[in-house]
C-alpha positions in Angstrom: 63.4 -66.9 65.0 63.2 -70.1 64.3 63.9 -71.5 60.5 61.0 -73.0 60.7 58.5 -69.8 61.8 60.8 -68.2 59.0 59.4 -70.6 56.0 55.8 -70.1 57.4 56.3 -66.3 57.0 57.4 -66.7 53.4 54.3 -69.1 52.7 52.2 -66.4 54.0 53.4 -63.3 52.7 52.8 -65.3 49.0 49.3 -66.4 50.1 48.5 -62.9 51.3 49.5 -61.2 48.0 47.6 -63.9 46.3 44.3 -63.4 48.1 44.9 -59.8 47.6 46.0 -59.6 44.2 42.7 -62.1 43.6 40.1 -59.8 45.9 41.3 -56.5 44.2 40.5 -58.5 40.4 37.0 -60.1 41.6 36.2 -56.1 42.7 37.1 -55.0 39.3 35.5 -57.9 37.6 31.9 -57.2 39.1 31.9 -53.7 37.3 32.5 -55.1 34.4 28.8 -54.9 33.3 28.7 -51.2 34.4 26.6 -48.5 32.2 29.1 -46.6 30.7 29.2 -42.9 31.6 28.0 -40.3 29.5 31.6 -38.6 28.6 32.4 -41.9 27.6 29.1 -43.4 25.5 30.3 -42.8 22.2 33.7 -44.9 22.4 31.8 -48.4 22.4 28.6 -48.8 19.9 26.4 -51.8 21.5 27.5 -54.6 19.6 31.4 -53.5 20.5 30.9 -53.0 24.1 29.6 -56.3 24.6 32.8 -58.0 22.6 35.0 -55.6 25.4 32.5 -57.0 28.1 33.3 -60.7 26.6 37.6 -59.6 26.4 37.3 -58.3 29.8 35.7 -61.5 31.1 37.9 -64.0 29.3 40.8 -62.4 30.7 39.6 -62.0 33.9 38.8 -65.8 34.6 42.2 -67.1 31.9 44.0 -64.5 34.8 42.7 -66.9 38.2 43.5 -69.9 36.1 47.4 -68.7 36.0 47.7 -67.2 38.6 46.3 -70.1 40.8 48.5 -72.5 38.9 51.9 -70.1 39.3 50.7 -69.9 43.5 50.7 -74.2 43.2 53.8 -74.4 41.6 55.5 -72.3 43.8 53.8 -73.5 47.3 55.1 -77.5 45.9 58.3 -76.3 44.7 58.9 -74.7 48.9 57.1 -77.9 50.4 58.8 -80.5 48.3 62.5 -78.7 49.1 62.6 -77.7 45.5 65.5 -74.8 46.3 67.4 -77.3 47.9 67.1 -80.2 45.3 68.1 -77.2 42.2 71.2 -75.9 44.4 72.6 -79.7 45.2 72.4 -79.7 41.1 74.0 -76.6 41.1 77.0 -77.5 43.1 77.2 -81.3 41.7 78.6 -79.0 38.4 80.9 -76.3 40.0 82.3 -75.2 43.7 82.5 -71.5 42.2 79.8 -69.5 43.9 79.6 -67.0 40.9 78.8 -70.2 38.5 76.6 -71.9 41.2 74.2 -68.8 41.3 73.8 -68.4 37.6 73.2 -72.6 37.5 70.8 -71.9 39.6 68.7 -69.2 39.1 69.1 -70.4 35.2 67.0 -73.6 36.5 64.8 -72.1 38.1 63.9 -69.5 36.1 63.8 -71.6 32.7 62.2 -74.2 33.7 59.4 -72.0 35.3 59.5 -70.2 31.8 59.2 -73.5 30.2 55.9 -74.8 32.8 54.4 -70.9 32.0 54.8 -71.4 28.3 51.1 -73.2 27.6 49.3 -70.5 28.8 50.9 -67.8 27.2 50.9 -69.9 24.0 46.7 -70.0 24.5 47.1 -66.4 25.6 48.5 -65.2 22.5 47.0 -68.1 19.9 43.8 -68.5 21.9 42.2 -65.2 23.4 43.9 -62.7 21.7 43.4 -64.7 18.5 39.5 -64.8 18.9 38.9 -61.1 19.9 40.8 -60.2 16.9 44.4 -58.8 18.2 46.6 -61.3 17.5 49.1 -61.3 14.7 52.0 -63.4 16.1 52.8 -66.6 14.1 54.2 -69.2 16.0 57.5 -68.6 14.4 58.0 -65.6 15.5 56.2 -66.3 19.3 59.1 -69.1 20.1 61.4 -66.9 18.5 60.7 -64.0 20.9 61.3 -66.9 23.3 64.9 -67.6 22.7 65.7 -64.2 22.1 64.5 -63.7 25.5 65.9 -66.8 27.4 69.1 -65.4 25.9 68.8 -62.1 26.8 68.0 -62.9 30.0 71.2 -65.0 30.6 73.7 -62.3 28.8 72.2 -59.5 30.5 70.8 -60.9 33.8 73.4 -63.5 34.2 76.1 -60.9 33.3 74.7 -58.4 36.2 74.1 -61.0 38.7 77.7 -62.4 38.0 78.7 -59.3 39.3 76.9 -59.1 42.0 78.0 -62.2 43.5 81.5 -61.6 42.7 81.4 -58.1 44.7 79.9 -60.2 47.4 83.0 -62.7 47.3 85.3 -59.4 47.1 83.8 -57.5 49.8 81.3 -59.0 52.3 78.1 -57.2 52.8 79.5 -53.5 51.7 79.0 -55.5 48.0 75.6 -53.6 47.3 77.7 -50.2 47.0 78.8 -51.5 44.0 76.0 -52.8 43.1 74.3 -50.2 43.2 76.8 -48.3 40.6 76.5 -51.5 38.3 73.0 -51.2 38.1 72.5 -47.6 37.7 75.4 -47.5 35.2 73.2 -50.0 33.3 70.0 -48.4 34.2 71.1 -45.6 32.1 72.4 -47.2 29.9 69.6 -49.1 28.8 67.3 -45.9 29.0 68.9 -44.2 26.8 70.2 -47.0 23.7 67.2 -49.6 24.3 65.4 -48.6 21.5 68.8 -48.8 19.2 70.6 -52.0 20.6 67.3 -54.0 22.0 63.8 -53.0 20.1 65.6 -54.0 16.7 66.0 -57.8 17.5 62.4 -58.0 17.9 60.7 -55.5 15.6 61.7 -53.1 12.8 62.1 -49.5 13.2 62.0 -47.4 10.0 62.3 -43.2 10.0 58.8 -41.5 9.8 58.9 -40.7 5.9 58.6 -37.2 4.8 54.9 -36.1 4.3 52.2 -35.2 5.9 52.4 -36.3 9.3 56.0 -35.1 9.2 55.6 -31.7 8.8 53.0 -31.4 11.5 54.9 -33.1 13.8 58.1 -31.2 13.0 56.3 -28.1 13.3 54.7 -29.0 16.6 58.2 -29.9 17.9 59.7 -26.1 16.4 56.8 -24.6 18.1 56.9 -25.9 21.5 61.2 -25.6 21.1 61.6 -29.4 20.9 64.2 -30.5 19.4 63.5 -34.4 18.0 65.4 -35.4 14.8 64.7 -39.3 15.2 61.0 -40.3 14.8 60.3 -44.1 13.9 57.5 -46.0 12.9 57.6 -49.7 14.2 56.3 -52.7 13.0 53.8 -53.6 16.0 51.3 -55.2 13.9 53.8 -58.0 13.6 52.3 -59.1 16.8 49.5 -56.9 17.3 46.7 -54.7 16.5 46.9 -52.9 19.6 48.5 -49.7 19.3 51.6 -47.8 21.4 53.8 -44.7 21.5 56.7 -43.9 23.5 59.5 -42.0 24.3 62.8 -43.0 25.1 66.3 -41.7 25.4 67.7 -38.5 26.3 70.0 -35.4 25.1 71.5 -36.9 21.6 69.7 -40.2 22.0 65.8 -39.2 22.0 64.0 -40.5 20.0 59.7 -40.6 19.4 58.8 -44.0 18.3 55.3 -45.1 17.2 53.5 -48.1 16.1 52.3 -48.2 12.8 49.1 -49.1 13.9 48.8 -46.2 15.5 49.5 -44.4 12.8 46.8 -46.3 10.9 43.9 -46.4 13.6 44.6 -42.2 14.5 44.1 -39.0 12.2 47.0 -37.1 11.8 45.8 -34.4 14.1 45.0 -37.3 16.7 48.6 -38.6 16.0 50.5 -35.5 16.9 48.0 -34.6 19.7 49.7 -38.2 21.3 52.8 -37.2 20.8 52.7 -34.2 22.6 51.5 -35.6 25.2 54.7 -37.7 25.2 56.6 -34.8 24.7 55.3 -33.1 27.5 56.6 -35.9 29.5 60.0 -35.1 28.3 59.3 -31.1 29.0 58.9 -31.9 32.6 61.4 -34.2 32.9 59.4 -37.2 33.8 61.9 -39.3 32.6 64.2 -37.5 34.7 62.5 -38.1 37.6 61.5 -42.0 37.0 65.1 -43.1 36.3 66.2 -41.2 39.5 63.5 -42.6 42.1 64.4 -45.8 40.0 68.3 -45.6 41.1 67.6 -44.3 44.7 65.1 -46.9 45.4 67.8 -49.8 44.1 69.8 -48.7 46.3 67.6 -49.0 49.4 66.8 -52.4 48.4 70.3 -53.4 47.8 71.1 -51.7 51.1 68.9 -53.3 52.9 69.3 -56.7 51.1 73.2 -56.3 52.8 71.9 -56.7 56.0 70.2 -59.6 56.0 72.0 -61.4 52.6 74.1 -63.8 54.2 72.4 -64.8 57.9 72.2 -68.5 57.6 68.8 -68.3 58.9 67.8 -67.8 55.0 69.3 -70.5 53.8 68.1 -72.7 56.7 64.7 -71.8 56.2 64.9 -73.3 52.4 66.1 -76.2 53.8 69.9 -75.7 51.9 73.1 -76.9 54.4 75.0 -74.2 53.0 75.0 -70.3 53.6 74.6 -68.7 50.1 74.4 -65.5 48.4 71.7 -66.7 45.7 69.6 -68.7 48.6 69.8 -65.2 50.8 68.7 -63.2 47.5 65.2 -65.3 46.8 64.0 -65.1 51.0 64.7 -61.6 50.7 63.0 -60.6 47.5 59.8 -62.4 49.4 59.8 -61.3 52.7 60.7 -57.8 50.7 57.1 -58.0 49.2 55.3 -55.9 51.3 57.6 -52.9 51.0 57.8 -53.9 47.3 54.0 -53.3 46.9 54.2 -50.0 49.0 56.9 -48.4 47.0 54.9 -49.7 43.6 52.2 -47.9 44.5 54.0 -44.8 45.4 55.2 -45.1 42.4 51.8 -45.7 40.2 50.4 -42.6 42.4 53.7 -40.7 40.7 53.2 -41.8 37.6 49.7 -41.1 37.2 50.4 -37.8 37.9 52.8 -37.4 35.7 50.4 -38.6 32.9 47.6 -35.6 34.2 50.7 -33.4 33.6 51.4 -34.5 30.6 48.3 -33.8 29.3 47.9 -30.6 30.7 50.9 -29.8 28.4 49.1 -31.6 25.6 46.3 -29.4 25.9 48.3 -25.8 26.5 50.8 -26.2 23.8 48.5 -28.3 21.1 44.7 -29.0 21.9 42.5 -31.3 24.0 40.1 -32.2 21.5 42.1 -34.5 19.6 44.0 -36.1 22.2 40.3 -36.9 23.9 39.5 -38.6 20.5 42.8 -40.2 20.1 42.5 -42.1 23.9 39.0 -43.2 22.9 40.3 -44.8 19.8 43.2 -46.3 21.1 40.7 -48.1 24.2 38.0 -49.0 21.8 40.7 -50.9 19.6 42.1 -52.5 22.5 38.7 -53.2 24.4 39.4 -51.5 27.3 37.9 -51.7 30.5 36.6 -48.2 30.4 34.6 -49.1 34.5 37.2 -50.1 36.6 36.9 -50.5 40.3 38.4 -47.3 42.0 40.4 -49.9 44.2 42.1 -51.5 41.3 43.1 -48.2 39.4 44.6 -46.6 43.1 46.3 -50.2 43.5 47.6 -51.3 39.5 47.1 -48.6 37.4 50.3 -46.4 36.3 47.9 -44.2 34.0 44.4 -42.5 35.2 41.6 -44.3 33.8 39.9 -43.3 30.4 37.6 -41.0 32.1 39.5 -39.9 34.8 41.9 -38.5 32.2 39.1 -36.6 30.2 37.7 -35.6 32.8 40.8 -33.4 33.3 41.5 -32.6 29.8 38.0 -30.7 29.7 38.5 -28.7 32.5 
């Protein structure tokens, strides 16, 4: 193979998933005007299901608009040599490979970042501002930026230093460690995120005592669930939409949810959601994710040694010089395809894992009120309550609204 044939291959695998991504949205788009089904008639009045029709549609054409311009700005940045022109910058500054990676996938990625910025701004000010959801100030919305952009370079930088240097230290056996690195941090993460990460963004307070509390406490004693740490955090800071999760494990679990969930949902509703969340625990989804997580790093780091440093890779970019950091952004394209497989296996897992979650849900608590609790949470949010079978096998990680009350009824 030829550098040449090589580039071509990486301009069409990112055309491909383009057209694809864009066939798969136009599908969904033209059910947007569906008739609602009957299970599912008394989450939208009229007036409401028109405003979701309007969300849907707005999103659906702002989506081709950035997603055209982020396919432009990545075919010019190949065709005008852009890897090349960012890694002569990089080395102009330092002959240390470790520091010549992070200079530059810091460009790269900050500057595309920076060029993405506008239309999340009219995202956020814009769209979400019109239909109602938006409670960001712009304070806080380029504050989440630099918390991010620093983030990124503490944590990512600090990881992919790594990387490089067990490349440096020993050849292509480097992903082994790697792959320890990243599942030591993978871990990690899952289980102090919400502790070290979730408070430089939002606020976390304990669920008082009350109410709510004592339901949810007796839920827990009931189903032999032991959770001492529940939290209410401040999403409408950003937000009317409304979340829970669970995160953690052994010592470190904790249930955290958003206050406006708490303020949209009945109490009933409430701790009907978080047994579905608990279930998840019970059946040690988390488990489960985090290990298919690890094992499927590996493979791609395993595979990503064989092919890291031929200088056909670097060629192909049009860079002189074989590099680790060159090798690492062909092979996270021509990795695409098996990328998207291994998603998908992974949204057909998960959305199992919700149906079993659910079940649990509705054996240890009751259906009714987690039925009512999903149609509140989509009618707040505007959901898409028709979407194309296609698009749900393809992107969705939870069943649809009515696929998922469909099975709570049975």
């Amino acid at each position: 193979m030829t550098p040449q044939l090589l580039f071509y291959i990486l301009i069409g695998i990112i055309i491909a998933n383009f057209i694809f991504d864009q066939f798969l949205d136009a599908l969904n788009a033209k059910h947007f005007n569906d008739s609602l089904p009957e299970e599912l008639s008394d989450v939208y009045d009229d007036k409401e299901y028109e405003r979701s029709q309007a969300y849907k549609k707005t999103r659906y054409r702002f989506g081709i608009l950035t997603s055209t311009f982020s396919l432009v700005l990545t075919l010019a940045f190949f065709f005008l040599e852009g890897f090349a022109y960012v890694d002569d910058i990089a080395r102009s500054i330092s002959d240390n490979s470790i520091v010549i990676a992070l200079i530059f996938f810091g460009i790269i990625l900050l500057a595309s970042d920076i060029l993405t910025t506008p239309f999340s701004y009219y995202s956020t000010f814009v769209i979400e501002e019109k239909f109602g959801f938006n409670k960001t100030t712009k304070a806080t919305f380029f504050l989440d930026k630099l918390k991010g952009w620093l983030m990124g370079a503490l944590l990512g930088g600090g990881i992919l230093a790594l990387i490089v240097w067990f490349y440096q230290l020993t050849g292509n056996d480097f992903w082994i460690y790697a792959w320890i690195i990243v599942t030591i941090f993978s871990i990690f993460m899952n289980m102090f995120y919400s502790k070290l990460i979730v408070p430089l963004f939002n606020k976390q307070t304990p669920l008082e005592d009350g109410s709510l509390r004592q339901k949810i406490e007796a839920y827990a004693k009931n189903v032999g669930f032991q959770i001492d740490k529940i939290f209410i955090i401040d999403g409408s800071k950003r937000s009317t939409k409304a979340n829970a999760y669970f995160s953690g494990f052994g010592k470190e679990k904790r249930i955290t949810l958003y206050d406006t969930l708490v303020n949209d949902l009945e109490e009933e509703e409430i701790v009907a959601v978080l047994a579905h969340e608990v279930g998840h625990y019970k059946r040690k989804h988390i488990i489960y994710n985090l290990s298919l997580s690890i094992l499927t790093t590996g493979l791609t780091l395993w595979i990503l040694s064989l092919f890291v440093s031929n200088p056909i890779f670097s060629q192909a970019l049009s860079v002189e010089e074989t590099s680790f950091h060159i090798g690492l952004i062909v092979f996270g394209i021509l990795y695409t395809p098996i990328s998207e497989i291994t998603g998908l296996l992974m949204n057909l897992l998960s959305r199992k894992f919700e149906y079993q979650a659910d079940d649990f849900a509705k054996e240890t608590y009751a259906a009714a009120p987690l039925i009512s609790s999903l149609k509140k949470l989509s009618s707040n949010s505007l959901s898409n309550l028709t979407p194309h079978p296609s698009y749900v096998f393809f992107h969705y990680s939870h069943p649809s609204l009515g696929q998922r009350i469909f099975n709570l009824k049975k």
